[in-house]
VOTORBA-799581 format. One record per residue: z, x, y of N, C-alpha, C in turn. Coordinates in steps of 0.1 Angstrom, whole numbers, padded with zeros to 4 digits, always signed. Layout:
<pts>
ZXYZXYZXY;...
</pts>
This chain:
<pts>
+1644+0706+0734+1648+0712+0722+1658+0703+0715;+1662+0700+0703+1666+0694+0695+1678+0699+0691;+1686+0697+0686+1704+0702+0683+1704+0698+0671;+1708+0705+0665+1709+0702+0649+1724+0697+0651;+1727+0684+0636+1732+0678+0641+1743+0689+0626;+1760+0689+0626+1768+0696+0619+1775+0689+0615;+1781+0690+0599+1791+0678+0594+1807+0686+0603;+1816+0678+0604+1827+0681+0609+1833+0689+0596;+1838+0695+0598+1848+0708+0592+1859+0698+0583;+1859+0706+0569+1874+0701+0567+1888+0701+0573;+1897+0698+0567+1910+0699+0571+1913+0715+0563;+1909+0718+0557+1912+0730+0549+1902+0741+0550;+1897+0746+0561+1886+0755+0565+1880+0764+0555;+1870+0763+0551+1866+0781+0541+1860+0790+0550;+1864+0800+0548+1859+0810+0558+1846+0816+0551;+1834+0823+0555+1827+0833+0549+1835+0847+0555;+1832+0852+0540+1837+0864+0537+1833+0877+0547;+1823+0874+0553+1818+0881+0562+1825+0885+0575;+1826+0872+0578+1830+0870+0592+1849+0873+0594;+1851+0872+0583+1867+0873+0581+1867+0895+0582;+1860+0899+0573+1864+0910+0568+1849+0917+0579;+1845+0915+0590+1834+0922+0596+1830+0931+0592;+1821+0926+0579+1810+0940+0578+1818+0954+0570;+1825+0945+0558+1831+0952+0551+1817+0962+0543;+1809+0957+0541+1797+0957+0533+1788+0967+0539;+1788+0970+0551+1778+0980+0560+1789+0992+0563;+1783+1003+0549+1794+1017+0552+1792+1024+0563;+1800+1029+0573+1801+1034+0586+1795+1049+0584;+1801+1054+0571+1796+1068+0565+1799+1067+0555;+1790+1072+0543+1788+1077+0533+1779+1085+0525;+1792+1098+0518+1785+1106+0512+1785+1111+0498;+1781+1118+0496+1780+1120+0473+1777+1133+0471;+1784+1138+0468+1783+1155+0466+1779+1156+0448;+1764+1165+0450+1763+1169+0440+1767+1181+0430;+1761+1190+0423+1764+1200+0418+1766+1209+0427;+1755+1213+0436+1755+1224+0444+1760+1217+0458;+1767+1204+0460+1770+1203+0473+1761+1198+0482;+1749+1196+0471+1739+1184+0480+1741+1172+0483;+1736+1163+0493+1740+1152+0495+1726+1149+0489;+1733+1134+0480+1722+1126+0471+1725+1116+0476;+1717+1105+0475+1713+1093+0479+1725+1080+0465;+1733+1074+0469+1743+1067+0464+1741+1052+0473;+1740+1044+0466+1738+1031+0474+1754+1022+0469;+1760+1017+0476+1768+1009+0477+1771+0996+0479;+1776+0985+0471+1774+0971+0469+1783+0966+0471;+1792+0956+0476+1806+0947+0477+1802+0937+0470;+1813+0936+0457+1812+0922+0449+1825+0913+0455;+1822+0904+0462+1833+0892+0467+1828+0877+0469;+1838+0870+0466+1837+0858+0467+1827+0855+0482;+1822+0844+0481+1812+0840+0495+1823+0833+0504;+1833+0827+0502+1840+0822+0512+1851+0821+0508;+1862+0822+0516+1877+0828+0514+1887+0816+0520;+1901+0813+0515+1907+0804+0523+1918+0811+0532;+1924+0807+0544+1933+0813+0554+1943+0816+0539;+1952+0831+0538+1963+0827+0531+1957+0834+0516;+1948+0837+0514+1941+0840+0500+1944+0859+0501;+1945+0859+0491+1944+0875+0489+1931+0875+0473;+1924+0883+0479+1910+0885+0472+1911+0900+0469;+1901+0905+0458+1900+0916+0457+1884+0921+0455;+1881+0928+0465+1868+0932+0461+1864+0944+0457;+1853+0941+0448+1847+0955+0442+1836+0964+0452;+1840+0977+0452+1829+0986+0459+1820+0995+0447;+1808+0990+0445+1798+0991+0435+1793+1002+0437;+1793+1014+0433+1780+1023+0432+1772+1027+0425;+1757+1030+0430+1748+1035+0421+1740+1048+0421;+1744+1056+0416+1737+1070+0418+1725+1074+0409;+1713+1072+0415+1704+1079+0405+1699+1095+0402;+1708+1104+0411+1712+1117+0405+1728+1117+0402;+1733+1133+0396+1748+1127+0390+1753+1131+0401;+1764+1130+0406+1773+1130+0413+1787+1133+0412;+1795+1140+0418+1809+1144+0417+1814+1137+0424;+1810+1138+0438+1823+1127+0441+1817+1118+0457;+1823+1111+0458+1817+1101+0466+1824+1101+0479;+1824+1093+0488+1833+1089+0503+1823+1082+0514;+1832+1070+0516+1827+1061+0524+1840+1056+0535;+1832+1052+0543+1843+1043+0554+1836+1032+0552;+1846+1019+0559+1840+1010+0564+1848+1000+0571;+1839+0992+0580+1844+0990+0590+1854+0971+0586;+1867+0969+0593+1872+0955+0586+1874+0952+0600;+1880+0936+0607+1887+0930+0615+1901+0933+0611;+1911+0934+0613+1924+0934+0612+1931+0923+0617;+1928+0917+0626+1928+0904+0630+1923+0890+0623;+1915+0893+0615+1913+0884+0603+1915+0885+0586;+1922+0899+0585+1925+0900+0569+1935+0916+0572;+1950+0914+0561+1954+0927+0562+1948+0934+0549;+1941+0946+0550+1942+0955+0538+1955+0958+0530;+1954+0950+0518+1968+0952+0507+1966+0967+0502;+1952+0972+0494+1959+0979+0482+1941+0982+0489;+1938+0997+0484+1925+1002+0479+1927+1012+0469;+1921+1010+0459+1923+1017+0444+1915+1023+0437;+1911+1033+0427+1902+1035+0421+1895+1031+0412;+1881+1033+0413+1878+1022+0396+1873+1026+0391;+1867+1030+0380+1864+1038+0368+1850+1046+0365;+1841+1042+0376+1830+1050+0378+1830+1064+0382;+1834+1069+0386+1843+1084+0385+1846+1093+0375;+1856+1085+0371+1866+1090+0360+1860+1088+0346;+1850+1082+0345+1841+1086+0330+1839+1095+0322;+1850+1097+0315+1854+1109+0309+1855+1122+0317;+1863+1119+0330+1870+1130+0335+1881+1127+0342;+1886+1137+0345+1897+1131+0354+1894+1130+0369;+1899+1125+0377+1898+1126+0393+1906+1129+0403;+1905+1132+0415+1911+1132+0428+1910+1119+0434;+1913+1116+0444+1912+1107+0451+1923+1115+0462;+1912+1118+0473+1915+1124+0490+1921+1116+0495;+1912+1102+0496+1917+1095+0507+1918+1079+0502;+1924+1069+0505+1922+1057+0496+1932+1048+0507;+1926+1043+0519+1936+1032+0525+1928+1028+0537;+1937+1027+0545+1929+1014+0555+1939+1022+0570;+1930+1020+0579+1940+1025+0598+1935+1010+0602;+1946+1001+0605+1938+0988+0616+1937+0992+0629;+1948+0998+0632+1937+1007+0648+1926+1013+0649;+1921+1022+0637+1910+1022+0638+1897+1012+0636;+1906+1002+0627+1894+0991+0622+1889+0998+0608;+1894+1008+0606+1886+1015+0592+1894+1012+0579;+1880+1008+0565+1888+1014+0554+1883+1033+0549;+1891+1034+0545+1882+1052+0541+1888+1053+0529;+1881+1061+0520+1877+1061+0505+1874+1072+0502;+1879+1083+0495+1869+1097+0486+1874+1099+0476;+1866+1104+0470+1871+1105+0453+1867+1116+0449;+1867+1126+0439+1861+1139+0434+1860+1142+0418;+1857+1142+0406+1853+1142+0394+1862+1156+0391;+1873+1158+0382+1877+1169+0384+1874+1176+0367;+1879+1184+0365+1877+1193+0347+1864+1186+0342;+1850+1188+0351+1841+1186+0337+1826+1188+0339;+1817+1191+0336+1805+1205+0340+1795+1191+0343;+1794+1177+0339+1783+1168+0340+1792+1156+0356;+1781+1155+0361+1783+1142+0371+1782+1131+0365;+1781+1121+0374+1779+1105+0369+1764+1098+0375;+1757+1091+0369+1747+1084+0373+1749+1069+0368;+1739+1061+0373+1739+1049+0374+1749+1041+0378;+1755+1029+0369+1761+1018+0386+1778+1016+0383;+1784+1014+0386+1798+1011+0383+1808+1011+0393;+1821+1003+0390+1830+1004+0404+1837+1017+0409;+1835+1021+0422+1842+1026+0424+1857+1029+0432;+1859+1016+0434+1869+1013+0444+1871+0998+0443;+1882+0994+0446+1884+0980+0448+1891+0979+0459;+1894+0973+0466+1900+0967+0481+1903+0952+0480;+1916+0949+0485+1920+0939+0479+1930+0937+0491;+1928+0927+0496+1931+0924+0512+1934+0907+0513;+1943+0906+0517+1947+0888+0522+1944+0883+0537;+1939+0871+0536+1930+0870+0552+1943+0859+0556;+1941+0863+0569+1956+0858+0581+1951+0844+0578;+1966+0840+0580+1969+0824+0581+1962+0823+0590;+1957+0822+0604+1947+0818+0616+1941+0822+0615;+1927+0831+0604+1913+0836+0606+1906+0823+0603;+1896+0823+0612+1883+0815+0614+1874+0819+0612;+1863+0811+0606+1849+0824+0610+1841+0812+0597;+1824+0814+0607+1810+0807+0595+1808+0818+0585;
</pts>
């Protein structure tokens, strides 16, 4: 078997985003309440840079897309804590599209390893469809995280 051969690493390592923030991107649970309290189908996207430096504070977008309307949304997901602290998680405007909102829950447990997220559409008879941010997370990766 053959070994692929690897260039040596810089002096200034880039991490992938991946490996730093484990699977920020794969929601643990999520759900999207409709009019009557149905759960509809909401797909969710992370917009972030591909590779991160030790020492960086980044902020990423949590994308959603609803093709029925929706009131209100809630996800977890899962981080390392050992390779990035959660700074800030916030609301973003996919929601609040001509309404006002709640927001339940909006932070991060590193014992748990979780971030958690819900939001609710308040004063207004129509839901939301199609794509927009709903959340940002915005986290600095440890001076020592490693990771391809």
């Amino acid at each position: 078997m053959r070994r692929r051969h690897r260039p040596p690493l810089p002096a200034r390592r880039c991490l992938a985003l991946g490996a730093i923030l484990c699977v920020v991107i794969a929601a643990i649970g999520l759900g999207a309440a409709g009019a009557a309290g149905d759960t509809h189908a909401v797909s969710l996207a992370i917009e972030a840079p591909e590779e991160v430096e030790p020492n960086e504070t980044i902020t990423l977008s949590v994308r959603a897309n609803a093709t029925e309307a929706v009131y209100g949304i809630d996800f977890a997901a899962a981080y390392d804590p050992d390779r990035a602290e959660v700074d800030d998680v916030s609301s973003g405007a996919y929601l609040g599209d001509g309404a006002g909102t709640i927001v339940g829950t909006a932070g991060a447990d590193p014992d748990e390893r979780r971030i958690s997220y819900a939001e609710s559409r308040t004063e207004v008879e129509s839901g939301v469809t199609g794509e927009g941010v709903l959340a940002t997370v915005t986290v600095t990766v440890d001076e020592n995280a490693t990771g391809d």
